[in-house]
C-alpha positions in Angstrom: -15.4 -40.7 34.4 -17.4 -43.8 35.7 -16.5 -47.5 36.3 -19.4 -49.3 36.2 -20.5 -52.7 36.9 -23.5 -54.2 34.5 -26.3 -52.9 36.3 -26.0 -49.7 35.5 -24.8 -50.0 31.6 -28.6 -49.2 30.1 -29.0 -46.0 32.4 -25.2 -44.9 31.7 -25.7 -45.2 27.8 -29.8 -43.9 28.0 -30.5 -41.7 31.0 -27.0 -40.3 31.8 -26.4 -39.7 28.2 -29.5 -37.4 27.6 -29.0 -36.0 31.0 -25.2 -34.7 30.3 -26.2 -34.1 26.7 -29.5 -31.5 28.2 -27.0 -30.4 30.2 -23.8 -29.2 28.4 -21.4 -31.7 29.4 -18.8 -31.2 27.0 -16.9 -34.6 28.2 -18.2 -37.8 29.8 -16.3 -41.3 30.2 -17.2 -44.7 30.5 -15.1 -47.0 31.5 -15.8 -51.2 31.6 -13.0 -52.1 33.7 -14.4 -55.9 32.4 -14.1 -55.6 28.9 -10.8 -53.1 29.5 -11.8 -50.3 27.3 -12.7 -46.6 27.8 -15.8 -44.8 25.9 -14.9 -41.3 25.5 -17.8 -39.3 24.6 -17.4 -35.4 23.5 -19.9 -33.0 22.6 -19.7 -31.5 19.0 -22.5 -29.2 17.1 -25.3 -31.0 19.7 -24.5 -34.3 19.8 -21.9 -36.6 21.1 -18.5 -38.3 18.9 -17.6 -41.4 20.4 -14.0 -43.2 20.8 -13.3 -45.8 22.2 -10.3 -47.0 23.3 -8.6 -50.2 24.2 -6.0 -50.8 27.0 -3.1 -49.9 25.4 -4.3 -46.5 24.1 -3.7 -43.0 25.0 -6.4 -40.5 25.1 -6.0 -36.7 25.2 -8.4 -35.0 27.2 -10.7 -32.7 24.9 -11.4 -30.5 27.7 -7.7 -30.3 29.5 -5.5 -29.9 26.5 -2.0 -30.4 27.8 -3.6 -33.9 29.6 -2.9 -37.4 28.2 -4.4 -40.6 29.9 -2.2 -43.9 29.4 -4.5 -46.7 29.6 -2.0 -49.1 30.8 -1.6 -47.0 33.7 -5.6 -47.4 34.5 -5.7 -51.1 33.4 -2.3 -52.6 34.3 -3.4 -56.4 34.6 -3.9 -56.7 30.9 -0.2 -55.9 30.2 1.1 -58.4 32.3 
């Protein structure tokens, strides 16, 4: 998972993404604690299947089955 401010948006969606893709990662986040959504990228057949998820979503973690992530939980503010 990362939090990132804009800086580093280009080399998380460029670099990073060919680097984890090169090597295996079967899971990666983004998370844009700005725009208060969650980019969940997972690797099928070679390439990556993105979600993407707003503040009031749940996500279920590919690669831990049994996890769910409640977004209000990571982004609290926006429900207030």
């Amino acid at each position: 998972m990362r939090f990132y401010p804009n800086l580093h948006r280009r080399y998380d969606r460029f670099v990073k993404y060919n680097a984890y893709l090169k090597a295996g990662v079967k899971e990666y986040w983004i998370v844009d604690p700005v725009d208060l959504i969650v980019e969940v990228h997972i690797l099928h057949d070679g390439s990556y299947k993105k979600m993407v998820y707003n503040s009031e979503g749940i996500i279920k973690v590919d690669v831990l089955a049994d996890l769910e992530i409640h977004l209000m939980d990571i982004f609290p503010k926006a429900h207030i």
